[in-house]
C-alpha positions as protocol buffer text, in pm:
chain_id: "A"
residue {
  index: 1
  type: UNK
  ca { x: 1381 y: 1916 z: -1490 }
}
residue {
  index: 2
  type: UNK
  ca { x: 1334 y: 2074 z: -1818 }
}
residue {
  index: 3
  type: UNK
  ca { x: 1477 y: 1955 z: -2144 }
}
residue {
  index: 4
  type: UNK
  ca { x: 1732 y: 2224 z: -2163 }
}
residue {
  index: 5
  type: UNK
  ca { x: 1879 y: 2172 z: -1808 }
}
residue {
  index: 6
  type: UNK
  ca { x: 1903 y: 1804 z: -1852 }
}
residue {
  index: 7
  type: UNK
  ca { x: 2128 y: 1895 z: -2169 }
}
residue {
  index: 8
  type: UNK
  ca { x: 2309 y: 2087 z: -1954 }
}
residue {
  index: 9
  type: UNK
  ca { x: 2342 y: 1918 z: -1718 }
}
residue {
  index: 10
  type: UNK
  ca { x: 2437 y: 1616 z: -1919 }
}
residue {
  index: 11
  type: UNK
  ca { x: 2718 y: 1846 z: -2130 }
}
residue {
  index: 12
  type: UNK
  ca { x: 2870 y: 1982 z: -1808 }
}
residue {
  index: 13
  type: UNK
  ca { x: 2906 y: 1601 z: -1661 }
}
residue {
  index: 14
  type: UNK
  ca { x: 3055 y: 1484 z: -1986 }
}
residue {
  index: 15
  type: UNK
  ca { x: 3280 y: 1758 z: -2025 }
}
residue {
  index: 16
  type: UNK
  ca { x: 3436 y: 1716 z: -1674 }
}
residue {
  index: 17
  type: UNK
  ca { x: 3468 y: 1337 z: -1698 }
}
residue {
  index: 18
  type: UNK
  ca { x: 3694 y: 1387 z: -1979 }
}
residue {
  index: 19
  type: UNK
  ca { x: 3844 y: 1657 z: -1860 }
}
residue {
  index: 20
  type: UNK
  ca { x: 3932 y: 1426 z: -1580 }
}
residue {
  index: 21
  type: UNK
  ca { x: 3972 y: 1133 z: -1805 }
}
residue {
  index: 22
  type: UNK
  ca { x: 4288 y: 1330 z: -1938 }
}
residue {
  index: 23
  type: UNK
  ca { x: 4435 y: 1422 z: -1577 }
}
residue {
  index: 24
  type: UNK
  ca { x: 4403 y: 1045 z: -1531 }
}
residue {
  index: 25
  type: UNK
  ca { x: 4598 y: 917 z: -1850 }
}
residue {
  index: 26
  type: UNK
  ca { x: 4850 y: 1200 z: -1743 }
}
residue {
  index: 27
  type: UNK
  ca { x: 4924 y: 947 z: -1368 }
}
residue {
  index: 28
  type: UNK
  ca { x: 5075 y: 741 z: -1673 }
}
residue {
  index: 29
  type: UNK
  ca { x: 5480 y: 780 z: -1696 }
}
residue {
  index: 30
  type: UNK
  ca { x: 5604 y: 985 z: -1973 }
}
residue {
  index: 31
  type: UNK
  ca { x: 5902 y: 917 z: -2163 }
}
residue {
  index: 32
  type: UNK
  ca { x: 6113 y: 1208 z: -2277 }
}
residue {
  index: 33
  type: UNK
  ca { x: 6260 y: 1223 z: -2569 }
}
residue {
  index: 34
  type: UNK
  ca { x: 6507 y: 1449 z: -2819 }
}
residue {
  index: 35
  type: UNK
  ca { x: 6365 y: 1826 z: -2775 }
}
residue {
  index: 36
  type: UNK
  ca { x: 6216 y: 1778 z: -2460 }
}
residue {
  index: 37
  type: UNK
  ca { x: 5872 y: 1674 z: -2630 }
}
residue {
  index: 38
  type: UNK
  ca { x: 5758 y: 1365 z: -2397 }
}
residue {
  index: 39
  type: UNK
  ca { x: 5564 y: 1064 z: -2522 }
}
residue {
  index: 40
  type: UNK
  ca { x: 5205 y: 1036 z: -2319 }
}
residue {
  index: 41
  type: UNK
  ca { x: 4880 y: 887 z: -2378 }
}
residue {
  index: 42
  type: UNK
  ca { x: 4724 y: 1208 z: -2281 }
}
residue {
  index: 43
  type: UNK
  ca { x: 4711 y: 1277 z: -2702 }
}
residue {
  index: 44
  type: UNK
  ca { x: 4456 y: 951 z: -2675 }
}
residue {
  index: 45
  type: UNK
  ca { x: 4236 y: 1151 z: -2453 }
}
residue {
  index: 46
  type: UNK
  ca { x: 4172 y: 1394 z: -2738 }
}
residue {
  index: 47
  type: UNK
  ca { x: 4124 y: 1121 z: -2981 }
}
residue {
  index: 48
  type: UNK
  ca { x: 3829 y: 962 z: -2728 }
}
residue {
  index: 49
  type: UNK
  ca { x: 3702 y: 1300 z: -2676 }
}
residue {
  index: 50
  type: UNK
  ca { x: 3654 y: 1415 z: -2990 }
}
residue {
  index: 51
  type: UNK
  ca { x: 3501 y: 1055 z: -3136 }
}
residue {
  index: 52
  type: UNK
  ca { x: 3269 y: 1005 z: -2775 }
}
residue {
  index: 53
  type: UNK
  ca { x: 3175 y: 1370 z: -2729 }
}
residue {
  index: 54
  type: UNK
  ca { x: 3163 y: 1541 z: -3101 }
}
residue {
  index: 55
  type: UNK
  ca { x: 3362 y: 1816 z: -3151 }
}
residue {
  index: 56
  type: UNK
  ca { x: 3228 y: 2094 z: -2986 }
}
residue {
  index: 57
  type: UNK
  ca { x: 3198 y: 1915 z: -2624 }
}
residue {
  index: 58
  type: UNK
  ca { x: 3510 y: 1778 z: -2657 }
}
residue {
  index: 59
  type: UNK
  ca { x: 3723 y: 2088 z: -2737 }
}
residue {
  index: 60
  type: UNK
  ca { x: 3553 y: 2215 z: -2436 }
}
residue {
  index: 61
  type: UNK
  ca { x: 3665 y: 1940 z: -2232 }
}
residue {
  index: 62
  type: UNK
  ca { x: 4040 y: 1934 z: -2360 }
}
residue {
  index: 63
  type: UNK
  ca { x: 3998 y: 2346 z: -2268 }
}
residue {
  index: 64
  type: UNK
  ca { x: 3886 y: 2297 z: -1941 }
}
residue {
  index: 65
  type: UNK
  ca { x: 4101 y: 2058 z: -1847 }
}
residue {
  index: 66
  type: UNK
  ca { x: 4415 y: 2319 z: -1981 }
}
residue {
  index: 67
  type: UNK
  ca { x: 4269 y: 2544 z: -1785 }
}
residue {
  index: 68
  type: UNK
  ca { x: 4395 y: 2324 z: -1485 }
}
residue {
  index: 69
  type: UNK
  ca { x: 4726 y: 2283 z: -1595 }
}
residue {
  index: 70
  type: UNK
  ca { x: 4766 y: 2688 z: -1636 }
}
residue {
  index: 71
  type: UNK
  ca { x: 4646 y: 2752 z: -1299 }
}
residue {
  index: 72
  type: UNK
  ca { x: 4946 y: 2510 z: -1173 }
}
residue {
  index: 73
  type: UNK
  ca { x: 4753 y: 2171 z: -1100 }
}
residue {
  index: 74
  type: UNK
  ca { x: 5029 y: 1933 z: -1213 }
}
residue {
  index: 75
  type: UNK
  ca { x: 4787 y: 1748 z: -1473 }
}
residue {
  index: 76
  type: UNK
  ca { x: 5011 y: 1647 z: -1714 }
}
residue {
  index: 77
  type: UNK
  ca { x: 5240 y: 1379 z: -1750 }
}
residue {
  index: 78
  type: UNK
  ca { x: 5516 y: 1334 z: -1514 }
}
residue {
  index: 79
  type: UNK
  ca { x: 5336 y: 1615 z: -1277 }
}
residue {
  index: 80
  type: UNK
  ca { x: 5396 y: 1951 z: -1470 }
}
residue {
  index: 81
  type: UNK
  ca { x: 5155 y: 2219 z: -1459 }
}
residue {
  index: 82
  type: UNK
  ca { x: 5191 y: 2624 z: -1463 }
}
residue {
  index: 83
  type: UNK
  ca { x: 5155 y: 2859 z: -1715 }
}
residue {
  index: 84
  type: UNK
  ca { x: 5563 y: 2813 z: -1844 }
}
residue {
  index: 85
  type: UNK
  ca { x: 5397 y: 2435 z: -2006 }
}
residue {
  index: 86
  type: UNK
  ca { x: 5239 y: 2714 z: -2270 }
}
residue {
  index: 87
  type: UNK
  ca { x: 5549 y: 2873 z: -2389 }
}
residue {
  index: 88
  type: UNK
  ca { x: 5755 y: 2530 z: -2397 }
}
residue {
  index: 89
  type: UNK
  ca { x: 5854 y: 2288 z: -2674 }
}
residue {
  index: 90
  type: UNK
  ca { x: 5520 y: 2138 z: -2621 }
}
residue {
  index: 91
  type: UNK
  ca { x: 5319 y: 2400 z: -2628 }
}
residue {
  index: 92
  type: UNK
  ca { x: 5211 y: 2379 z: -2977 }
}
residue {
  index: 93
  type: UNK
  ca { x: 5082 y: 2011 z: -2863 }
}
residue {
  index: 94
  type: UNK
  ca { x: 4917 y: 2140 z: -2564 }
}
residue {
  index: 95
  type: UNK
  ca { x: 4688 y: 2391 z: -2803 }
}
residue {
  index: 96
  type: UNK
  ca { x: 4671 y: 2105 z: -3066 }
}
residue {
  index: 97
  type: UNK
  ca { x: 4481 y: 1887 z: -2830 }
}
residue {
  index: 98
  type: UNK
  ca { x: 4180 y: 2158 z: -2893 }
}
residue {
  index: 99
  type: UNK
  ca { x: 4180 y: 2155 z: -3202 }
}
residue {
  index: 100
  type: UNK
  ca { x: 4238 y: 1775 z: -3244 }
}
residue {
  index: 101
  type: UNK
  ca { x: 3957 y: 1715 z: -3019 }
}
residue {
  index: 102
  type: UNK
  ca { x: 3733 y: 1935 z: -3210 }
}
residue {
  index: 103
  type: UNK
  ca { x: 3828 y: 1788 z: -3571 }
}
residue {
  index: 104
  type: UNK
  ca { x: 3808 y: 1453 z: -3406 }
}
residue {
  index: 105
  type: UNK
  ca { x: 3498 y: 1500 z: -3346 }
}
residue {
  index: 106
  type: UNK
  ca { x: 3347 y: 1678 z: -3644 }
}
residue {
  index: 107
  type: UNK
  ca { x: 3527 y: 1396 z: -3921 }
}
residue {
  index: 108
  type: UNK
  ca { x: 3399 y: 1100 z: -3701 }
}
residue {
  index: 109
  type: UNK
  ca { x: 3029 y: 1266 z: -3707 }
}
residue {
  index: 110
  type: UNK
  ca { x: 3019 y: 1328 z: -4054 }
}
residue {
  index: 111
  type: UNK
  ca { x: 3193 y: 971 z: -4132 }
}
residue {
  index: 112
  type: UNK
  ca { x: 2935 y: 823 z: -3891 }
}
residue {
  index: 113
  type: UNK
  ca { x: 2578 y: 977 z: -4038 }
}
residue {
  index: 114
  type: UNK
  ca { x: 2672 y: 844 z: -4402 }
}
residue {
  index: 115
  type: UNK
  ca { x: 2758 y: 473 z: -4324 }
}
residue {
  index: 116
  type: UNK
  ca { x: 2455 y: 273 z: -4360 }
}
residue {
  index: 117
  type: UNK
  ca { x: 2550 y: 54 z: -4059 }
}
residue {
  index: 118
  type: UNK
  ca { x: 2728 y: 197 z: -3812 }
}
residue {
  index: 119
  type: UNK
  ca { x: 2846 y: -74 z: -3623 }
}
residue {
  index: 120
  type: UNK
  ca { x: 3146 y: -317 z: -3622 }
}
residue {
  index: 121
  type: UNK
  ca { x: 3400 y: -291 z: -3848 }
}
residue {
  index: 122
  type: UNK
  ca { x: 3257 y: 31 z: -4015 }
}
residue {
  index: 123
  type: UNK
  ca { x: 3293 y: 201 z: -3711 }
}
residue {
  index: 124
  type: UNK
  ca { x: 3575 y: 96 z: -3598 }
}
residue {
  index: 125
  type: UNK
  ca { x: 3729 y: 224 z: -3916 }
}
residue {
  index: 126
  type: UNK
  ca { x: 3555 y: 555 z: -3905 }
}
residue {
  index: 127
  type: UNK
  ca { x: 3693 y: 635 z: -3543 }
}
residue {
  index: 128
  type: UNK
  ca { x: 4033 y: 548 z: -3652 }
}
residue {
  index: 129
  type: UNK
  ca { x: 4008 y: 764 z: -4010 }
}
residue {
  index: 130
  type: UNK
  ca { x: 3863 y: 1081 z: -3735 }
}
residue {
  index: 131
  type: UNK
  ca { x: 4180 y: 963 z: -3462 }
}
residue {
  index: 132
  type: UNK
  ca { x: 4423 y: 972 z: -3724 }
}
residue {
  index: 133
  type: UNK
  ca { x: 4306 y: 1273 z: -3903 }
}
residue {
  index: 134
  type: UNK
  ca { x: 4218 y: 1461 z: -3572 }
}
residue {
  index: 135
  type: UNK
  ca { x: 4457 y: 1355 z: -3337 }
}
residue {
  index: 136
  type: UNK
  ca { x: 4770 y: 1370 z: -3555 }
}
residue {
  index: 137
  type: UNK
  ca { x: 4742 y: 1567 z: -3852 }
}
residue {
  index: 138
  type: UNK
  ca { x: 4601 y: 1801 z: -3676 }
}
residue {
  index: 139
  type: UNK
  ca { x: 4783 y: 1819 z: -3368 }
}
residue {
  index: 140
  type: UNK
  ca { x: 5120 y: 1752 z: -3513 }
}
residue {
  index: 141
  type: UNK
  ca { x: 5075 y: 2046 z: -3715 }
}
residue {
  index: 142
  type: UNK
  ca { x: 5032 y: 2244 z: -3416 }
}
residue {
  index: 143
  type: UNK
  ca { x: 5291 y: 2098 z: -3271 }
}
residue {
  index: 144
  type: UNK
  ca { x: 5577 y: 2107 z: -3540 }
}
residue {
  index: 145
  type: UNK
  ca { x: 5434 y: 2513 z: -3581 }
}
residue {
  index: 146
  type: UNK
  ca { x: 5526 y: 2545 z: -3174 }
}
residue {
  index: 147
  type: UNK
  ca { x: 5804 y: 2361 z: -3148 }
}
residue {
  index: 148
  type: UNK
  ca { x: 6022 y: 2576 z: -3460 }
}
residue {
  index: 149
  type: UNK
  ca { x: 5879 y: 2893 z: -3277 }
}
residue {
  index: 150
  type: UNK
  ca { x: 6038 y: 2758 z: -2941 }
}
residue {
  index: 151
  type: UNK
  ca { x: 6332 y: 2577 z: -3034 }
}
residue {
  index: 152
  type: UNK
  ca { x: 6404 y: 2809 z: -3341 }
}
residue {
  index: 153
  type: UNK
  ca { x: 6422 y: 2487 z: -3578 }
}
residue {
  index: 154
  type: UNK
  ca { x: 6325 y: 2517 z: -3924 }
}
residue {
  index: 155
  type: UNK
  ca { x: 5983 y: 2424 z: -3979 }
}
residue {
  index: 156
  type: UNK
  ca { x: 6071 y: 2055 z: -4173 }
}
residue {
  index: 157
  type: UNK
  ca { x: 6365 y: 2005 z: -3911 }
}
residue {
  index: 158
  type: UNK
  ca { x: 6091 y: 2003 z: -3655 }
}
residue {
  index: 159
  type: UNK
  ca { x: 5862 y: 1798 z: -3837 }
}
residue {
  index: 160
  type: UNK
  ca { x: 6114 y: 1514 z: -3866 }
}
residue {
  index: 161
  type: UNK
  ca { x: 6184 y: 1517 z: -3513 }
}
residue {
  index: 162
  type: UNK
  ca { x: 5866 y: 1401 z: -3492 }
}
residue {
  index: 163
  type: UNK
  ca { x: 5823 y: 1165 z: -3714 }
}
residue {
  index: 164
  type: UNK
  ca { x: 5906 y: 919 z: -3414 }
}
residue {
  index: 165
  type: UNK
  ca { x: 5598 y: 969 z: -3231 }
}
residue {
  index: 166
  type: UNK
  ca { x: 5351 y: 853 z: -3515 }
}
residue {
  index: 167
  type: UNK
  ca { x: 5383 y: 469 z: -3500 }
}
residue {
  index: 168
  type: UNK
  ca { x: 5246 y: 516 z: -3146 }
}
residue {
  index: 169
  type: UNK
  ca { x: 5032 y: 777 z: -3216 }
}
residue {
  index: 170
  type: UNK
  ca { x: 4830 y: 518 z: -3488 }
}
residue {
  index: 171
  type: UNK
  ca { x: 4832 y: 250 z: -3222 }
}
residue {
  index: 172
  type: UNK
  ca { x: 4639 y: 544 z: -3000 }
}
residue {
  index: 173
  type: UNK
  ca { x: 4446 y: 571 z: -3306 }
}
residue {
  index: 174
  type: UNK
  ca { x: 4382 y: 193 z: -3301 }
}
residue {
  index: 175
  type: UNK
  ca { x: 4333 y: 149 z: -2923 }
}
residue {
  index: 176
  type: UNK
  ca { x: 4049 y: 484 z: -2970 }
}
residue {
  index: 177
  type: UNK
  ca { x: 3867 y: 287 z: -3218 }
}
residue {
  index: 178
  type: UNK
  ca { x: 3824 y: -20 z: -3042 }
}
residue {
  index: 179
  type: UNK
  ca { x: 3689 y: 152 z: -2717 }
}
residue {
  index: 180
  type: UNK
  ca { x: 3465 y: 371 z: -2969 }
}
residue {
  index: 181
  type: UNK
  ca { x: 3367 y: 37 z: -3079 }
}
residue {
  index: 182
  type: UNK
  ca { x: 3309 y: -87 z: -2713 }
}
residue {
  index: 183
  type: UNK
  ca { x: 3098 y: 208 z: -2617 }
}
residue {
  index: 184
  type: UNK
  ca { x: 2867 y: 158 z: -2902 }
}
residue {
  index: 185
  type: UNK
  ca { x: 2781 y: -192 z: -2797 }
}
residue {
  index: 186
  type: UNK
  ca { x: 2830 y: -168 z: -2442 }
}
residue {
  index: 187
  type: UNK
  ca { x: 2647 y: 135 z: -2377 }
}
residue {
  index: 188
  type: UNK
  ca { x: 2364 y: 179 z: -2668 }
}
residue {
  index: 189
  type: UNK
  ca { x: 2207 y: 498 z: -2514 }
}
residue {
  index: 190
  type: UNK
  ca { x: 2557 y: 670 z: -2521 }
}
residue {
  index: 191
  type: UNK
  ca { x: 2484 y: 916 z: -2855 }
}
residue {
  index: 192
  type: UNK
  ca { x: 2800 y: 900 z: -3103 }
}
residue {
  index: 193
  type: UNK
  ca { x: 2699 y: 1174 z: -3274 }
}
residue {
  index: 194
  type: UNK
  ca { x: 2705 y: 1451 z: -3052 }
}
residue {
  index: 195
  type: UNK
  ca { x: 2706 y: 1827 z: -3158 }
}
């Protein structure tokens, strides 16, 4: 096998497992709150993503696996699917996760090639800083931006109602980091720093 299929080949596998990875933390139970905007760990999936696959591999996988959800496979949490998830209150999440993933992804890499030993602790921190960064700055922005289009709220209206979801969103952010961490030491040959 040549060089450039085994890259391939190894992008298309690691695309679909976490493509997969987020159908499977979608099996988890959602709970719904004001707005109709549901707390999942599917948001965490992004945050992995981004930190385990760099950015561009892991806005393909949060892509592909939205793909699935518009063609009606019931992927995300509490079993909804279909195109009408993309004009919903969370539809500004659901496009967020894309561009989470991907900024995930690229703050964690840069973080990563300028810390001298990046392991432990310094890691740690660095996947949390990319999670946080990534996986809510970026995606609540999205979010708040859909959610006033949907709901018709004014755009800081919309950002308070959010406000709820980021003490669990930074224990996401927390949980990411430590199975970053995990990876790192558990599977050395896994590259952190992927394009």
């Amino acid at each position: 096998m040549s060089r450039a299929n085994a890259y391939d080949s190894r992008t298309l596998a690691s695309v679909s497992l976490f493509a997969a990875l987020m159908a499977a933390l979608g099996l988890v139970p959602k709970i719904d709150l004001a707005f109709g905007v549901p707390i999942t760990l599917q948001g965490m999936g992004a945050m992995l993503a981004g930190c385990l696959l760099g950015p561009r591999r892991a806005m393909l996988a949060i892509a592909l696996f939205l793909l699935g959800v518009a063609l009606g496979l019931p992927l995300l949490a509490g079993g909804r699917g279909g195109p009408g998830v993309f004009i919903g209150p969370t539809a500004g999440f659901l496009f967020g996760w894309v561009l989470g993933a991907g900024a995930t992804g690229l703050v964690f890499r840069a973080v990563l090639r300028r810390l001298p030993d990046p392991t432990g602790w310094p890691l740690m921190a660095a996947a949390f800083a990319a999670s946080v960064l990534g996986g809510i700055v970026v995606v609540y922005a999205a979010g708040v931006l859909g959610l006033a289009a949907v709901a018709h709220m004014p755009l800081h209206s919309a950002a308070l109602s959010m406000a709820i979801f980021v003490p669990g969103d930074l224990v996401k952010c927390a949980v990411t980091a430590a199975v970053v961490h995990s990876v790192a030491r558990g599977l050395p040959a896994w590259r952190l720093d992927r394009g």
